[in-house]
N, C-alpha and C positions, 0 to 999 in steps of 0.2 A: 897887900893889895891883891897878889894873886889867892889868897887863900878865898877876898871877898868873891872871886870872879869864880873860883870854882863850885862856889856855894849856890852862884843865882843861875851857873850853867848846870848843876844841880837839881837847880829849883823848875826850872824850865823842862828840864826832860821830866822830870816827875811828870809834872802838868801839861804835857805834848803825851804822854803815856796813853797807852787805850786803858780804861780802868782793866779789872781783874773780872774773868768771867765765873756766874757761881753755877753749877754745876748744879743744883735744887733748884735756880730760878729755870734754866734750862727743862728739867723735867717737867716743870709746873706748865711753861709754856708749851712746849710743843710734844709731848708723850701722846694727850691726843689726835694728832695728825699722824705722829709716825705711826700708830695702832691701828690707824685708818687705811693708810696706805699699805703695810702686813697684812692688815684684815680684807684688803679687797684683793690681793695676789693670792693669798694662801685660804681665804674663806673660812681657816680655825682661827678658834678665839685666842688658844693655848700658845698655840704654835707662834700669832703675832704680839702676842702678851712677850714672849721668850724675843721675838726682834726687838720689840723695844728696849728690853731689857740689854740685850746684845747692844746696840748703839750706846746706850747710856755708860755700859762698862768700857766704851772706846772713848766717850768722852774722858772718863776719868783717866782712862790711859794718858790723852793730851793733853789734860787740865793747864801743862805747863805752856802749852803754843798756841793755846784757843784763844786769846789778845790775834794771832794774826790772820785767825778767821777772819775773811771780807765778809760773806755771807750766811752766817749763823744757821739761819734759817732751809739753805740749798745746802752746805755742806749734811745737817744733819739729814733734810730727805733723802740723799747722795746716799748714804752710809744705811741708813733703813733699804732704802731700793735694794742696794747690791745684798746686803744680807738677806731680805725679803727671796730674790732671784733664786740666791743660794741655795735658800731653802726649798724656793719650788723645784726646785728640777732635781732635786730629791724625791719628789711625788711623783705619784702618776697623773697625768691629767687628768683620767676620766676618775680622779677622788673628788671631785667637788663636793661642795658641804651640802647639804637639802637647807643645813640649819640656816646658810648665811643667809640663801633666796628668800627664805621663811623670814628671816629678818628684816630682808627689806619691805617687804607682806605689811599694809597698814593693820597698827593695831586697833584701830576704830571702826571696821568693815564686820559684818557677818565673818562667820568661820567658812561656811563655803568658797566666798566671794574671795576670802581670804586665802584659801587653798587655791584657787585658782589662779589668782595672784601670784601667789609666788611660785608655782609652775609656770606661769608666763616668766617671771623673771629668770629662773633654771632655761629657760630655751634660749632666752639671752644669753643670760652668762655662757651657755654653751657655745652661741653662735661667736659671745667674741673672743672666747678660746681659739676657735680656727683660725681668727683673724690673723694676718702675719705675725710675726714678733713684735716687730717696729711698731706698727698699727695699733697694737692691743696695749703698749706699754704707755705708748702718747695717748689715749683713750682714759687707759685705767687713771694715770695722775690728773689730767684734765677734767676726768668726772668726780675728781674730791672737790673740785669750786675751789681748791686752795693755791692751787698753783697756776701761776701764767705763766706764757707761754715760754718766756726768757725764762722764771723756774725750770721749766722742765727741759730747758733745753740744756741749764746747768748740770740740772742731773744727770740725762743721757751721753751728755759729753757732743749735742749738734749744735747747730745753727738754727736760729729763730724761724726761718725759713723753711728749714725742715721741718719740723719741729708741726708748721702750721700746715703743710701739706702733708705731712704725717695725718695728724687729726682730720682734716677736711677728707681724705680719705676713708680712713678708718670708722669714719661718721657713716659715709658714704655707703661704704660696704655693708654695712652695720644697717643702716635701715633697709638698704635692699636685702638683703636677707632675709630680715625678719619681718618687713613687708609681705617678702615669699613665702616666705610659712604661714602667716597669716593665710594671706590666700589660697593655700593648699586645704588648709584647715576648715576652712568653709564649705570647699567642693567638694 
């Protein structure tokens, strides 16, 4: 009798288990967000190609405890951001890439219309350089479209709340800014 009872409290925890997390399904899903997220702090291709690759080798480190990841999804952004960080402040600020603005540059436009372009977005990216720390980090995640606002506020380690007055500012800033440029640029 007792053996039948250890078999079905057996059976049970098997089946209450979180399945096994694969490590290949993990890359397939989310390598392009984290590259995204790299590629918009560091603006090299190389450099955010090498974070993802970093995060993924930390997956494999915890292959054994990633069943008690709650959120798959935030832990990995988590683990790209702080690596990402790392990497910047390694750099100098004023390396920004020409190549990334160039990248965001429609490819469907004339080449001049297109150079133009993406000098306008170089005075951005520059303008939200200046922006506080805070400011610039709730910005940069917020303008993948992939994370809300509770994401990023997993990542940063805030409150929601922050998190949204973070952004509403940093918006804020961000247009007057570059509003004012604009309008220098005129006169």
């Amino acid at each position: 009798m007792a053996s039948t009872e250890g078999c079905s409290l057996a059976l049970s925890f098997r089946e209450d288990a979180r399945p096994a997390v694969d490590p290949a399904e993990l890359v397939e899903r989310y390598s392009t967000l984290l590259f995204r997220i790299a590629y918009s702090v560091l603006r090299n291709r190389a450099e955010a190609e090498d974070v993802v690759q970093d995060v993924f080798i930390r997956v494999l480190e915890h292959r054994l405890t990633l069943s008690a990841v709650r959120d798959m999804r935030v832990w990995l952004v988590r683990i790209a951001w702080n690596l990402t960080l790392d990497r910047k402040r390694r750099k100098r600020p004023e390396q920004l890439d020409e190549n990334f603005a160039q990248s965001l540059a429609s490819g469907t436009i004339r080449a001049d219309a297109a150079m133009e372009e993406a000098q306008e977005f170089q005075a951005v990216l520059r303008e939200v350089e200046r922006l506080p720390k805070a400011e610039r980090h709730v910005l940069l995640l917020s303008a993948l479209e992939e994370l809300s606002t509770a994401e990023i506020a997993g990542v940063l380690g805030r409150s929601e709340s922050a998190v949204r007055g973070l952004l509403s500012r940093a918006r804020a800033r961000l247009r007057e800014r570059v509003e004012g440029r604009l309008t220098d640029e005129r006169c």
